[in-house]
Steps between C-alpha positions, in 0.01 A plus 500: 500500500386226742738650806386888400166394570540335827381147387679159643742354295536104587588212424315199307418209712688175406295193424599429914394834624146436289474123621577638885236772457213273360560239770554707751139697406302183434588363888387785626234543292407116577535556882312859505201405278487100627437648871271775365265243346499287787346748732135409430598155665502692794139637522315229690731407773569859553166644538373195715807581729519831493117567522432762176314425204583403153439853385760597764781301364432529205490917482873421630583321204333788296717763712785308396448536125408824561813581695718340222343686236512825665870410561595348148496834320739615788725191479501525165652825473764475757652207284496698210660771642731351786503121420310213563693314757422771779151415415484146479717464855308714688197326327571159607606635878189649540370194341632279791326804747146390363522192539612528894229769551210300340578162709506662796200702444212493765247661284409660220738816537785306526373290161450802335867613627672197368328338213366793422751850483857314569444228267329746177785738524746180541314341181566837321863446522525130439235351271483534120550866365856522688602183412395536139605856501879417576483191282332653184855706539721258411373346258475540092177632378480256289467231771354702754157375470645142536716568794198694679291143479741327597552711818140494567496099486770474705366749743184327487644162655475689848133427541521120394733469826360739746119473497578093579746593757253787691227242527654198574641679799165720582377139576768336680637816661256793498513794298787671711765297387399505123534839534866466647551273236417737257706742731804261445502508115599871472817402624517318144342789342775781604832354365234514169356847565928613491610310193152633291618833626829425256345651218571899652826375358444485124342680217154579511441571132673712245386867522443614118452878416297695256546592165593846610611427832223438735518367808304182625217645760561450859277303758235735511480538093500138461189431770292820351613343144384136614181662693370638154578141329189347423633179461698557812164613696304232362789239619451647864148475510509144419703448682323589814233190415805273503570565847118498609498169367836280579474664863111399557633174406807486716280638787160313484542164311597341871219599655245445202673153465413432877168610474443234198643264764778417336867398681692795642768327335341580137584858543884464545483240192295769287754769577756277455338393135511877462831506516625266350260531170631891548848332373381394189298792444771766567744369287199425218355850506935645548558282135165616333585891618800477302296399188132668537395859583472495855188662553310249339659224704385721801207536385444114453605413842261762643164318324598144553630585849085607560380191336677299676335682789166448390525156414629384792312690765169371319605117532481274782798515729737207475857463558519398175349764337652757720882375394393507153395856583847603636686359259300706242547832735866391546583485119353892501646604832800706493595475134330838472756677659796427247274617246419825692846540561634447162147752373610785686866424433393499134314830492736688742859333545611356815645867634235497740340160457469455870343838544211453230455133583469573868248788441259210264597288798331767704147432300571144538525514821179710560320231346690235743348722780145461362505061470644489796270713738248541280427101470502533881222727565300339181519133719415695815206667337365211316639187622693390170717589252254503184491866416842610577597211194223705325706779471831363464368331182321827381782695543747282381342414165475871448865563570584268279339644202570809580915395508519347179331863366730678645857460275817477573649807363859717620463748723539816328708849625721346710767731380509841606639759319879613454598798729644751228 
């Protein structure tokens, strides 16, 4: 029945195959994400060299989210339908692109070019919903949540090593070379973008019939079915205040740091905190996932992620208090993902998991667009950061809330009917 209606038979993975796939997705997922939230590192010796304001480098950091969320539903699709190695190849070569364009810019064009277009569509192809999408493949649902965490901890370790790297040689060397540095590590990242790609190879889930013979929807069933989800909508939404609020961070924290007169230095060691808290908080959130409705975890992370916010912002700045800060952010970083992952795997199936995921991702990444610009032109307009944390803490609280409402339920008709 499975040949008569056109769907791949393959193989299951061996435990090898599945061990390859993981490792191969959590390097590149290290590499991709580590340089990604390195780039706000960047703003102050750039727009002192290069002459353009902090709103100018910063609305090519928001192009670049924007560009990898307009490209993730894209991305997505094309692995479901022709594999994910294509993607995640070409991803990490046009990757390596960015990064050439962007040190070699001469204004804010060429910014915009590099760190902004090449480098969103590259991140599209390379950071989490590929990497999770061909590794949620291979494994058990029964461990999937697990696995997921664990890949997001792993993948996480990239920040701990590049934001130290990228400043330590900003000083010594000048932002140029820490670019080519950065430049340098895709060569690590595409023997990692190929082996990920292994999963084309094996089964991506069983494909069960109806009771009378129905066949699962295509594509375009499954998004309208997941578009009229309210537990998938809600996810989305939220998910957009996620991104306004890890990439305000990512972007700004330097330069509020260095306005509180604190040690360049103090920025690389907070992201680096980030990171390396992110470990412990990936694989913690992965392990309770597998245990507690995921919606309510999300939900969780979503209000203590905005107190956190608030509480710091409203204390005095000390590098103390600002490590204790990203350690607390850290722990709540990217452990949402395997839980939004293994949520839409749960209500849809993993047919097109990389579709759905990258279309949230899409929201997410709308929000991304907003921290990052829109704390810009908020510091340009009033000289600090005070009301764009405002928001973020407004917003957040209410997504929050609004997640844990929102259930976790199956998506339903996502069979269509049996041609008599």
């Amino acid at each position: 029945m499975r040949a008569e209606m056109g769907l791949p038979v393959r193989a299951q993975p061996t435990r090898g195959q599945t061990l390859a796939i993981v490792i191969g997705a959590s390097v590149m997922l290290s590499i991709s994400m580590g340089i990604r939230q390195s780039l706000g590192l960047f703003m102050t010796p750039i727009t002192r060299d290069l002459g353009i304001t902090v709103s100018d480098f910063t609305f090519a950091l928001a192009i670049q989210n924007l560009s990898w969320g307009l490209s993730q539903p894209l991305a997505g699709a094309i692995a479901d339908r022709f594999g994910c190695r294509p993607v995640t190849v070409t991803g990490t070569l046009c990757y390596a692109v960015g990064l050439l364009v962007t040190s070699f810019a001469a204004g804010g064009f060429g910014l915009t070019l590099g760190a902004g277009v090449l480098i969103g569509v590259a991140l599209a192809c390379t950071a989490s919903n590929l990497g999770m999408a061909a590794s949620v493949r291979v494994v058990s649902p029964a461990s999937r949540s697990m696995v997921l965490g664990i890949l997001s901890a792993v993948g996480s370790i990239g920040t701990f090593f590049c934001a130290p790297m990228a400043q330590t040689l900003i000083a010594s060397h000048g932002w140029h070379l820490a670019l080519l540095a950065f430049f340098a590590l895709t060569a690590v990242m595409l023997p990692a973008a190929f082996i990920t790609g292994g999963a084309d190879r094996v089964q991506h889930q069983v494909v069960h019939l109806g009771p009378h013979g129905e066949a699962p929807l295509g594509m375009g069933g499954t998004v309208r079915a997941a578009l009229q989800h309210r537990g998938y909508l809600t996810m989305s939404v939220a998910f957009f205040v996620c991104g306004l609020q890890l990439v305000f961070l990512t972007t700004h924290l330097p330069t509020y740091l260095a306005l509180c007169g604190q040690d360049p230095m103090l920025s690389a060691k907070a992201l680096a905190t980030i990171g390396m808290f992110n470990v412990i908080g990936c694989y913690g959130l992965g392990w309770l996932g597998g245990r507690f409705p995921k919606h309510l975890l999300l939900g969780l992370v979503y209000v203590l992620r905005s107190v956190a916010l608030a509480v710091y912002f409203m204390m005095p700045v000390t590098p103390g208090s600002t490590l204790v800060f990203a350690a607390i952010m850290g722990l709540l970083w990217l452990g949402i993902a395997p839980l939004v992952m293994g949520l839409i795997a749960q209500m849809f199936g993993l047919r097109y998991v990389a579709t759905l995921s990258g279309l949230a991702f899409f929201v997410h990444q709308i929000g991304s667009f907003v921290g990052a610009w829109g704390g810009g032109l908020v510091f340009d307009a009033f000289g600090s950061y005070d009301h764009a944390v405002q928001f973020g803490v407004i917003v957040g609280l209410a997504a929050g809330v609004a997640q844990m409402l929102a259930g976790d339920q199956p998506g339903r008709r996502l069979l269509r009917p049996a041609i008599a």
